[in-house]
C-alpha positions as CSV (number, residue, x, y, z in Angstrom):
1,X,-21.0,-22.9,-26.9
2,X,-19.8,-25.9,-29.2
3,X,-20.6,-26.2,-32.9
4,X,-23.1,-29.4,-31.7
5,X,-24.9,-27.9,-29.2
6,X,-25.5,-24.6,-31.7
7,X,-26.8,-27.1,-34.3
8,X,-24.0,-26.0,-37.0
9,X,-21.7,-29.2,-36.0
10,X,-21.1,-32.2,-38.4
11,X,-24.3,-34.0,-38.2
12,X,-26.1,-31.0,-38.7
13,X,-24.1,-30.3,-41.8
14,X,-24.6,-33.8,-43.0
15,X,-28.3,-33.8,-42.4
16,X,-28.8,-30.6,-44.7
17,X,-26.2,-31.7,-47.1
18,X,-28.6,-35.1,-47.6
19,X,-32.0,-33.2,-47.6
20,X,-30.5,-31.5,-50.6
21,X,-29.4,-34.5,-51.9
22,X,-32.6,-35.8,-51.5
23,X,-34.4,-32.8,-53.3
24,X,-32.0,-33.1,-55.7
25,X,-32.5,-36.6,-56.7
26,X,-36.6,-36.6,-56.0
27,X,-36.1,-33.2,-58.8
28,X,-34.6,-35.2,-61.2
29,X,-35.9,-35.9,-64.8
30,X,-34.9,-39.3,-63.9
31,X,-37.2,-39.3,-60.5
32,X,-40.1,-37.7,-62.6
33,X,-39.5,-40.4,-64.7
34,X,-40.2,-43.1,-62.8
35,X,-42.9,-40.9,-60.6
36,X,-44.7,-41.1,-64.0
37,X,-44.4,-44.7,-64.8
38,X,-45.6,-46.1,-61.7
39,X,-48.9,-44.2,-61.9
40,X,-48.6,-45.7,-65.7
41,X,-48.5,-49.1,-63.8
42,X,-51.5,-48.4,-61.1
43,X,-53.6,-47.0,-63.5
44,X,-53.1,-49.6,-66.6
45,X,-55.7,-52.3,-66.0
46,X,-54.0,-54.9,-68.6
47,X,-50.6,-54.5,-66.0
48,X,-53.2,-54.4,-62.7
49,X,-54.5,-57.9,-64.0
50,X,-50.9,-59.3,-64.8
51,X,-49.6,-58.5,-61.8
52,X,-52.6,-60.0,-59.2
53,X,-52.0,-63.0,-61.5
54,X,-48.6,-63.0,-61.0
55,X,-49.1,-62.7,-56.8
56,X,-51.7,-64.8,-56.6
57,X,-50.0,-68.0,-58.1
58,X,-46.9,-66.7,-55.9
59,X,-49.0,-66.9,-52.7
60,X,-50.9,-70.2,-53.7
61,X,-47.3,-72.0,-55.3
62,X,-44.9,-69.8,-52.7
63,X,-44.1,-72.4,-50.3
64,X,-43.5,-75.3,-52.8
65,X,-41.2,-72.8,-54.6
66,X,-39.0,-71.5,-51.8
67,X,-38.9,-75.6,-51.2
68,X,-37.5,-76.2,-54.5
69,X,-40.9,-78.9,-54.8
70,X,-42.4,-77.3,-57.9
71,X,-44.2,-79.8,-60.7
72,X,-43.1,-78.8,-64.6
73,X,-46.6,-77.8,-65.1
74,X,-45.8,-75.3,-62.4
75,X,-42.8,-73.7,-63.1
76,X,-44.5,-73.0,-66.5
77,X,-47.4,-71.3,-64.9
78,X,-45.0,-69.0,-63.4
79,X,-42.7,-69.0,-65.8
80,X,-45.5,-67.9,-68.4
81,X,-47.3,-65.4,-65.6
82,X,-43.8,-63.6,-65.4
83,X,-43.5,-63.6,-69.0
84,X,-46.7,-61.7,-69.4
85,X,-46.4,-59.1,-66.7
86,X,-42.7,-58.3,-68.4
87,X,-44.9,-58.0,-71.9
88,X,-47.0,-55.1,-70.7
89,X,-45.6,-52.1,-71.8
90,X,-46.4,-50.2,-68.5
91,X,-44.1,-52.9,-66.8
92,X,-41.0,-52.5,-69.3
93,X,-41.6,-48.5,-68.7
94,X,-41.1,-48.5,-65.1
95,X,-38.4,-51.0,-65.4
96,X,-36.6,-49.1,-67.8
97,X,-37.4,-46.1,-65.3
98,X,-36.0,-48.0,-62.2
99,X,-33.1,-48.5,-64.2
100,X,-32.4,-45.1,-65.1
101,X,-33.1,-43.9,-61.6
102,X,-31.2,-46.1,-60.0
103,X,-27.9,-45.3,-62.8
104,X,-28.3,-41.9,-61.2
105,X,-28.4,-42.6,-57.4
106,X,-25.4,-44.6,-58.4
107,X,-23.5,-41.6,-60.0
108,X,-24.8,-39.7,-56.6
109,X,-23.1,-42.4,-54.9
110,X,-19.7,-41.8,-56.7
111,X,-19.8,-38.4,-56.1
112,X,-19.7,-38.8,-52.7
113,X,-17.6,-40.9,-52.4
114,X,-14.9,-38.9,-54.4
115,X,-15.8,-36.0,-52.1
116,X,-15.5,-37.8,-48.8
117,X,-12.9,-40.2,-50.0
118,X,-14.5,-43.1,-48.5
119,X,-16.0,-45.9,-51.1
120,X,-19.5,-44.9,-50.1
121,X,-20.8,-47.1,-52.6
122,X,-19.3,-50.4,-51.3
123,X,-20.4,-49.6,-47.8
124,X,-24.3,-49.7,-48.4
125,X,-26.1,-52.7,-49.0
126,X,-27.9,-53.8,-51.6
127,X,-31.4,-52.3,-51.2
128,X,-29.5,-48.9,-50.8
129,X,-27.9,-47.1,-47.9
């Protein structure tokens, strides 16, 4: 019998070694962190209200700004909306949370990538791997 059919063969290996990673990481003060902030978000009505303002002059103005067709007095509603979602203080907590986090997935990233000698990094995309 082959290491693959016995279930020990690489993927296998690789598929435990990242459900420990992922343990890891969803373990991490860093994870609990931001865990904690985003029910800080969902359950702060000032944020709640900031936020559906935010969407719903997104949804009503989206189109126009994707187009680049935006009047002043429009780009200052937004402008101001954005401003006061990044004033609540639930908002700067999970960004600073998301920040952290992320620093960390980014050290995970390194990691692996000195251990497998492959920029690991580099080869996901933006929104992750």
């Amino acid at each position: 019998m082959t290491e693959t059919t016995t279930g020990h063969g690489v993927q296998a290996r690789v598929l435990d070694a990242a459900h420990q990673l992922g343990r890891a990481l969803a373990e991490s003060p860093a994870y609990e962190a931001f865990e904690a902030a985003d029910q800080r978000v969902r359950d702060d009505a000032d944020a709640q209200q900031a936020l559906q303002a935010m969407r719903e002059a997104q949804q009503r103005l989206g189109w126009r700004a994707r187009a680049g067709a935006l009047t002043e007095d429009e780009r200052n509603e937004l402008m101001a909306l954005n401003a006061e979602v990044r004033r609540q203080p639930a908002i700067q907590a999970i960004q600073s949370a998301q920040s952290t986090l992320m620093a960390e997935a980014r050290a995970a990233a390194d990691i692996i990538t000195d251990a497998a000698g492959v920029d690991f990094a580099s080869s996901c995309g933006p929104g992750g791997c």
